[in-house]
C-alpha positions in Angstrom: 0.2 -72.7 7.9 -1.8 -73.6 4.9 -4.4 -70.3 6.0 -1.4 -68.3 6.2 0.1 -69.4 2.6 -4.0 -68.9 1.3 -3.9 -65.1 2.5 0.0 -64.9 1.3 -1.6 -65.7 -2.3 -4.3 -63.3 -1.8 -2.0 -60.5 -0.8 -0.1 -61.4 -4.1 -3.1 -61.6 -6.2 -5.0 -58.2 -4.8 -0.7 -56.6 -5.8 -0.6 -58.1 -8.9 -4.1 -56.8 -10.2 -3.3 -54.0 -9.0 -0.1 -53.4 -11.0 -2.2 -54.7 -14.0 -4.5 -52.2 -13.5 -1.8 -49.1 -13.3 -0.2 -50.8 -16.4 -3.1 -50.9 -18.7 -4.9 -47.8 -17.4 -1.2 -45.6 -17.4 -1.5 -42.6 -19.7 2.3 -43.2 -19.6 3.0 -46.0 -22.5 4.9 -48.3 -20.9 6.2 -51.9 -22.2 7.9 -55.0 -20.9 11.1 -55.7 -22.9 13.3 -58.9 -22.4 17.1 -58.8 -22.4 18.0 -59.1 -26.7 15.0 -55.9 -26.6 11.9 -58.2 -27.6 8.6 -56.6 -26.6 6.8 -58.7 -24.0 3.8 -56.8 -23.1 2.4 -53.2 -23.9 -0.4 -50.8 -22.9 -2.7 -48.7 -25.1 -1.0 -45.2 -24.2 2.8 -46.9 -25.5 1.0 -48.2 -28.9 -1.0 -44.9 -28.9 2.3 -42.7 -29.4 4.0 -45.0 -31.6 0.7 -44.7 -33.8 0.5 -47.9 -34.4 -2.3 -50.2 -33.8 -1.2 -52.7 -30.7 -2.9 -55.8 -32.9 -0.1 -55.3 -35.9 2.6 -56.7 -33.7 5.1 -56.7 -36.0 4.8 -52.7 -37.3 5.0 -52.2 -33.7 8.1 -53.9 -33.3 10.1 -51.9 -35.9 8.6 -48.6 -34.8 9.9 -48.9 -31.3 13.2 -50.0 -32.8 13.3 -46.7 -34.3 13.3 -45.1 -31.0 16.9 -46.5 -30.7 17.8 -45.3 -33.9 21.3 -43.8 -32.3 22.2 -47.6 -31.2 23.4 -50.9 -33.0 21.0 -53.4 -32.6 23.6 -56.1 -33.7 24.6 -57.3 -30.2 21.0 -57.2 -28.8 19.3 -54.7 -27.0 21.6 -51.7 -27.1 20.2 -50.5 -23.3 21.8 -53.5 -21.7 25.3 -52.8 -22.5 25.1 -49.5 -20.8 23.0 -51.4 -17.6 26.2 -53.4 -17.6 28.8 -50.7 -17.3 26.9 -48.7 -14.8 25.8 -49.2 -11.6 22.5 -46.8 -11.9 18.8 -48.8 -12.1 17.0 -46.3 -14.0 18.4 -44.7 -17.3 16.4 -41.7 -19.2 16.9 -41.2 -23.5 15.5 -38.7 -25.1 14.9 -38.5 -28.8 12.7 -37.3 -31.9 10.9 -39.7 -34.5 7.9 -39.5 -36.6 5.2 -42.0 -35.5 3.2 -44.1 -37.4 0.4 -41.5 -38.0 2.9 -39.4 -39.5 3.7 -37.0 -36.2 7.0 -35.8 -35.4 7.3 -35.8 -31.9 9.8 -35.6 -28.8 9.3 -38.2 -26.2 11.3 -39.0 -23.0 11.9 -42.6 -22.2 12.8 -44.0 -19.0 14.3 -47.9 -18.5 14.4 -49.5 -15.2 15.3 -53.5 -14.7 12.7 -55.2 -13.6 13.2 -56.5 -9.6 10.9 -58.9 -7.6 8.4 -59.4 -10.3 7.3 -63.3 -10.8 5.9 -62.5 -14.4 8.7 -60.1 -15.5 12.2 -60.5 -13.4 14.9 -60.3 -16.0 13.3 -57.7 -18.0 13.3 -54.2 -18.4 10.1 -51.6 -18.2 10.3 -49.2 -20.8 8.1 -46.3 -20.2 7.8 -43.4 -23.0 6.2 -39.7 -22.5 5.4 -37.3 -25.3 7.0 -34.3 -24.3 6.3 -31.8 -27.7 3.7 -30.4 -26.1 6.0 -29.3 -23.1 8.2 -27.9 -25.1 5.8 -25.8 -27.4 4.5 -24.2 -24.0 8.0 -23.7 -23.2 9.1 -21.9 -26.2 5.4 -19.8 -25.8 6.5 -19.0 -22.6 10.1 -18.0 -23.5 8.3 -15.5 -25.9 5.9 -14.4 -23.6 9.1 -13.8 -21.0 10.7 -11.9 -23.7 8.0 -9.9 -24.6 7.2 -8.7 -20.8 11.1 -7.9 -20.5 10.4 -6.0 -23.5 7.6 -4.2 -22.3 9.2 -4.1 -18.8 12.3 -1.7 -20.5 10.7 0.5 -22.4 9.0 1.2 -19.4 10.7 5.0 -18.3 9.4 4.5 -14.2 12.3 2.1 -12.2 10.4 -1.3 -11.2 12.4 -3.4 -9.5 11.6 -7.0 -7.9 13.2 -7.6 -4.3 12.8 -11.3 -3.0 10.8 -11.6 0.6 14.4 -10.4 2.5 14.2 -7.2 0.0 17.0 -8.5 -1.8 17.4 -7.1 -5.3 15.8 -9.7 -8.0 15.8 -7.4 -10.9 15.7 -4.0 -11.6 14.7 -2.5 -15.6 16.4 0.4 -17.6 14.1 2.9 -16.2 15.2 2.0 -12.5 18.9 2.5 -13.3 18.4 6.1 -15.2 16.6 6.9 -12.1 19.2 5.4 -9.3 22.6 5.4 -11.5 22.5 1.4 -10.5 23.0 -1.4 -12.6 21.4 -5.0 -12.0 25.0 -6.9 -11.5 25.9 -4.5 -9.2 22.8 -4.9 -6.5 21.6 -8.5 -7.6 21.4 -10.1 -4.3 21.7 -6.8 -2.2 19.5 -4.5 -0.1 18.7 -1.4 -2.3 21.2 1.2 -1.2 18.9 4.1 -1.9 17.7 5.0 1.5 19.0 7.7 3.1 19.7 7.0 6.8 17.1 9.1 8.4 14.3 7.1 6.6 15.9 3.9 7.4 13.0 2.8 9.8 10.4 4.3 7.3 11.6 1.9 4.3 11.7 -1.2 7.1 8.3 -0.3 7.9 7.0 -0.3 4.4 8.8 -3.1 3.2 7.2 -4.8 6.5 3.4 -3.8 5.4 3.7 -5.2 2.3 5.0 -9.0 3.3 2.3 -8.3 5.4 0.0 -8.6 1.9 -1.0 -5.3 2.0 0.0 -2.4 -0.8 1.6 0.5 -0.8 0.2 3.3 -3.4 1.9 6.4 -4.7 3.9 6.8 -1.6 6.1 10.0 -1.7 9.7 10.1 0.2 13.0 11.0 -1.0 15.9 8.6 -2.5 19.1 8.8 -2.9 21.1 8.7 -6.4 24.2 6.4 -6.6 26.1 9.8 -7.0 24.4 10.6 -3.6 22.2 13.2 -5.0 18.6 13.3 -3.0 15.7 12.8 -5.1 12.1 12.6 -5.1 10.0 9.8 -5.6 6.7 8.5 -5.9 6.5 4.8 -4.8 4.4 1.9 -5.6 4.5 -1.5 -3.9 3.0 -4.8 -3.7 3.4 -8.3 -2.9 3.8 -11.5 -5.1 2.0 -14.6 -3.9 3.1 -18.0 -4.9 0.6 -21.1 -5.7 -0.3 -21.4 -1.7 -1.0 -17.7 -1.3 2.3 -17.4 0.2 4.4 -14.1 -0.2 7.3 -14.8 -2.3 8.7 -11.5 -3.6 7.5 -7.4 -4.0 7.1 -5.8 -7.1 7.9 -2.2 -7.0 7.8 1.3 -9.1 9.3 4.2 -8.6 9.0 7.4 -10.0 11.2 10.9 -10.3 8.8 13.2 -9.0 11.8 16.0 -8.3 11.0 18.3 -11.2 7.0 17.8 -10.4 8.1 19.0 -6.6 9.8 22.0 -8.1 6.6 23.0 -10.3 4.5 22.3 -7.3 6.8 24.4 -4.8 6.7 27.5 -7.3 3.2 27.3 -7.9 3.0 27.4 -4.1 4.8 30.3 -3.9 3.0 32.5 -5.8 -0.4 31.0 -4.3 1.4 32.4 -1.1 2.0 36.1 -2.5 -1.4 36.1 -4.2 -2.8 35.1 -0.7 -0.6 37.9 1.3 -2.2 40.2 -1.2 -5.8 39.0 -0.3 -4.9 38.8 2.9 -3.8 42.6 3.0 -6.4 43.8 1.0 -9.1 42.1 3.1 -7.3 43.2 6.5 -7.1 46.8 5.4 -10.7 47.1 4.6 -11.6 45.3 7.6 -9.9 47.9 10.2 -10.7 51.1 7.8 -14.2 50.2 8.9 -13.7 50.4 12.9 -11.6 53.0 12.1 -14.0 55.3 10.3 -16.2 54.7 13.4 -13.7 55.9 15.8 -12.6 59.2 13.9 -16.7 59.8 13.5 -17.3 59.5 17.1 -14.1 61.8 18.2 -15.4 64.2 15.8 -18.8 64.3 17.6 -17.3 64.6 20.7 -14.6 67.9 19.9 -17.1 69.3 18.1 -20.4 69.4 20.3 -21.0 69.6 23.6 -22.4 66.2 24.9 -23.8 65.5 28.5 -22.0 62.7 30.1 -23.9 59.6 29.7 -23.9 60.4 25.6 -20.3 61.0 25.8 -19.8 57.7 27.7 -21.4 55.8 25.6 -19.5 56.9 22.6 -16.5 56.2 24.6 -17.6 52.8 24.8 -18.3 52.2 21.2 -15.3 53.5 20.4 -13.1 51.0 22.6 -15.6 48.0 21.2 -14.3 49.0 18.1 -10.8 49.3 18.8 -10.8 45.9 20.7 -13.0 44.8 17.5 -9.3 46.2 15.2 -7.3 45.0 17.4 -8.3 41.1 17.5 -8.3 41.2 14.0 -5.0 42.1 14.4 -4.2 39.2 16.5 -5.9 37.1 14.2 -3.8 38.3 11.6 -0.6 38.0 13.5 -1.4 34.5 14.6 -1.2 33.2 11.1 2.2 34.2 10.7 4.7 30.8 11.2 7.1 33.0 12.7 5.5 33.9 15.8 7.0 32.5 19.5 5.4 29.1 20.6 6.1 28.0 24.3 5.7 24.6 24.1 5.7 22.7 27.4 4.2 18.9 28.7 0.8 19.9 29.7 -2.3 18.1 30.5 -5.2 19.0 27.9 -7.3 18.6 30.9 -6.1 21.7 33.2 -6.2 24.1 29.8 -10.0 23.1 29.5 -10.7 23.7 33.1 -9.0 26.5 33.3 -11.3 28.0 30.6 -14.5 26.5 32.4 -15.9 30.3 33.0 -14.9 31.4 29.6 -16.7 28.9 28.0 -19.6 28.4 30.3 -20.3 32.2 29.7 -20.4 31.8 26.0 -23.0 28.8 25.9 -25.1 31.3 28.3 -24.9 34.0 26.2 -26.3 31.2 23.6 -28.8 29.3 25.7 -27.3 26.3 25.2 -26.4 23.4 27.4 -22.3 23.0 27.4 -21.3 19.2 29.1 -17.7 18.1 29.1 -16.4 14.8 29.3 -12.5 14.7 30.1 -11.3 11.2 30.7 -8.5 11.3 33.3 -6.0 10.7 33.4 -4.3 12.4 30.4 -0.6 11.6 29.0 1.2 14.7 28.6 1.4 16.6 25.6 3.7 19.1 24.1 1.8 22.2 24.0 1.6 26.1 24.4 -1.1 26.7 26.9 -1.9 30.2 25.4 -2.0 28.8 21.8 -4.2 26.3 22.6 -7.0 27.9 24.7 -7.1 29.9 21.9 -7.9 27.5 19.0 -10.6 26.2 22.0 -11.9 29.1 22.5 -12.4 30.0 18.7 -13.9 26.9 18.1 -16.3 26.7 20.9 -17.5 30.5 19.6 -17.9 29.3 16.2 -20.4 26.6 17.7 -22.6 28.8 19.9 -23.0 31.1 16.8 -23.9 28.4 15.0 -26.8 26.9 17.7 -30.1 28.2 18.5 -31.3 27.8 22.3 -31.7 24.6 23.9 -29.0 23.1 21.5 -26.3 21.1 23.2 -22.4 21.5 23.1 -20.2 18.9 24.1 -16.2 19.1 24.8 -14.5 15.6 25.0 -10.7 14.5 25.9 -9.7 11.1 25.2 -6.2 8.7 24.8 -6.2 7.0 21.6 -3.2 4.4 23.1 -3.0 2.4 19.3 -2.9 5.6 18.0 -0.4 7.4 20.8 -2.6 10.6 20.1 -4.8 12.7 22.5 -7.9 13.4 21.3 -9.9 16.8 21.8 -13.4 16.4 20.3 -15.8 19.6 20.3 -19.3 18.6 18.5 -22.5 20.7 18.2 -26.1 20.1 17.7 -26.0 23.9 15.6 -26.9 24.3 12.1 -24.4 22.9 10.7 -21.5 23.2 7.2 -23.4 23.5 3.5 -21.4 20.9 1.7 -20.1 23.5 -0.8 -18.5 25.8 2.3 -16.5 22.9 3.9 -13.6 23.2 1.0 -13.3 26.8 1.9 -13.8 27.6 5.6 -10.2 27.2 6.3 -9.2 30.1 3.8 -9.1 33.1 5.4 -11.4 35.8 5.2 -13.7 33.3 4.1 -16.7 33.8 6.3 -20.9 32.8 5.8 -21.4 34.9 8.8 -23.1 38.2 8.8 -20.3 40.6 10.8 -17.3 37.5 10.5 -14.0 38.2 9.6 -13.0 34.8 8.7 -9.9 34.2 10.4 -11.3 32.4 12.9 -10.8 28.5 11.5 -8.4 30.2 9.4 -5.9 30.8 13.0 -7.3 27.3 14.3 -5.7 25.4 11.7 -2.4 27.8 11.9 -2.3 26.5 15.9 -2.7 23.1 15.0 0.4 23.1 11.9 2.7 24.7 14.8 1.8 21.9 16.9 1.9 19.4 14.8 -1.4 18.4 15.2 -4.6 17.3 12.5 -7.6 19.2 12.4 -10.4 17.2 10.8 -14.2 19.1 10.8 -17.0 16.8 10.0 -20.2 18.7 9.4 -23.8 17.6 8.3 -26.5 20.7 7.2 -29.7 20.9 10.0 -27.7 18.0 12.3 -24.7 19.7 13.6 -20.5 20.0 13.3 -17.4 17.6 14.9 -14.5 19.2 15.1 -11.8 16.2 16.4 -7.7 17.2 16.8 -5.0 14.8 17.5 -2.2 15.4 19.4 0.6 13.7 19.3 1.6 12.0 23.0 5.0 13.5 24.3 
């Protein structure tokens, strides 16, 4: 019994020094004050605010006082009346005074009774916290709040702040001259500016970007509150809280209608001027064979030729009207309008069924042609005739560009992240200068001696009727990639 009382007394002791410790050591200033409001005991912080010195007792007495400068002191401590009347334990007062070093501050006090204390039941802890400082950083941030609003107005592109649900936040001036919306009216709503066929794509952005990641000068079309279509540009990215966690998106918009209009014009005429090129170009280029074949007929009406002379102008002069008439084609095959029979196919069979084709070229070329079709292929949505047409074109262009003993290689693969097929022709040939690659889709653009530069030129056509990218990757002396994606049906 007497071991337990000794380690009851401990316990106590080890609490109470404890408490002593927090109480001297609080940057809080805290005092003991009895029932009539005489101070009992005080720490430095409590005589630190009231600026006076916690040796000159009686000074700090009368400051404290002054704390309660609202209450009568005649009937005691003012505080214990309202303890009386109310059942609450802790009671807050907040006031202004000028200390004793001549500051005028703001503090907060908080009074609490005193419970299961030995040394202080009966009394109440007074503790006092300077709060000036907290209020000059809030009236700094006020400004600063006002100043970003400013800033945020006068800003002409519509930002607008959608909480992690993409519920409206806030919206400036500039968003509703763009949208026709005001902030009451979508505060707390989903923007109603989607039009229904892009209601997927907005999910899917607003998706990326609680994701963390942001979206950049993304163009899609809006609709007005009038239900006018317009064009934007759109910017968005997320807002992390203290723990890195997403709590809202920040985004911009910007009308980019009238830009679309200036960029659809200067399209158009880009499109005449090219026709005119085009025309230009195409009726040199068949004046030439033609000029040929009217030369050769002449010969022929006019002298008497033996027949292995006369034959062989015949065949020049069908090599040159095949030569007219695949520019022709060429030609023709640029123009959207043309008939595409699109049907499920497998990428596969059109490359085998072009095996001799192709293997005749690379002979022709001396060079080694491998292909490496993985099998087995989804189905795409293709026309067969289109497409061993843009292979065909391309695999020529590489066995011009080799020298014997070079390698070509024809690859098929499903990218299933990407639901794409892949058809990847690559060369060990001379390779693209740097400054050609910008051009060699243009047509009649051509580095090759005898070329008529439609060739990419009708490659890339196939590929925009089908939907597909065409990407060449090319390096001088080491070779060219040329890798299409087409979309799985």
């Amino acid at each position: 019994e007497q071991m337990k009382n000794n380690n009851n007394n401990w316990t106590l002791r080890i609490s109470e020094e404890s408490f002593y410790s927090f109480f001297e050591k609080s940057l809080i200033g805290a005092a003991f004050v009895d029932l009539t409001g005489n101070l009992v005991k005080v720490n430095d912080a409590f005589c630190d605010i009231l600026g006076v010195a916690i040796s000159d007792f009686t000074t700090l007495n009368k400051a404290y006082r002054k704390l309660f400068n609202t209450y009568n002191w005649n009937d005691g401590f003012p505080i214990k009346k309202v303890f009386q009347n109310n059942d609450d334990k802790i009671h807050h007062y907040k006031t202004n005074f000028i200390n004793g070093y001549g500051e005028e501050l703001e503090v907060l006090i908080t009074i609490s009774i005193v419970e299961n204390h030995p040394a202080y039941e009966d009394m109440f802890l007074l503790q006092i916290q300077n709060i000036t400082d907290y209020h000059l950083i809030e009236e700094r941030l006020s400004v600063t709040e006002d100043k970003l609003n400013s800033v945020l107005e006068s800003i002409p592109d519509g930002i607008f702040v959608l909480n992690v649900n993409g519920e409206v936040q806030k919206i400036n001036k500039g968003f509703e001259q763009i949208f026709g919306w005001k902030e009451n009216e979508l505060k707390g709503s989903r923007l109603p500016l989607t039009p229904p066929e892009l209601l997927k794509e907005t999910d899917l952005l607003l998706s990326t970007v609680i994701s963390g990641k942001t979206v950049k000068n993304y163009e899609t079309v809006k609709a007005h509150k009038n239900g006018k279509r317009i064009n934007v540009s759109m910017s968005l990215s997320p807002i992390k809280g203290k723990n890195g966690d997403r709590v809202a998106i920040v985004g911009i918009s910007r009308d980019i209608t009238e830009k679309k209009k200036m960029q659809e014009v200067v399209h158009r005429a880009e499109k005449i001027n090219l026709i005119g090129q085009m025309t230009a170009s195409l009726t040199h280029e068949i004046r030439n064979p033609m000029s040929v074949i009217r030369g050769f007929i002449q010969l022929i009406k006019e002298q008497n030729l033996d027949p292995d002379t006369e034959r062989q102008y015949f065949e020049l002069i069908i090599a040159e009207l095949d030569r007219a008439n695949e520019m022709i084609n060429d030609f023709l095959s640029l123009s959207k309008s043309r008939i595409v029979d699109k049907r499920p196919t497998d990428l596969n069979e059109v490359i085998r069924s072009l095996y001799p084709m192709i293997s005749s070229e690379g002979n022709m070329a001396a060079v080694t042609v491998s292909f490496y079709l993985q099998t087995p292929l989804p189905l795409i949505l293709i026309d067969s005739r289109e497409i061993k047409q843009l292979i065909l074109n391309l695999v020529r262009n590489s066995c011009e560009a080799m020298k014997s003993g070079d390698k070509l290689e024809i690859i098929t693969e499903h990218l299933s992240m990407e639901k794409v097929v892949q058809l990847h022709i690559r060369d060990t040939g001379s390779g693209i200068p740097k400054e050609y690659l910008e051009k060699i889709f243009d047509p009649y653009f051509t580095s090759k001696e005898g070329g008529t530069g439609l060739g990419l030129a009708v490659c890339k056509s196939i590929c925009e009727g089908h939907n597909a990218s065409l990407q060449i990757e090319s390096e001088e002396g080491k070779g060219t990639s040329v890798i299409i994606h087409f979309a799985v049906s």
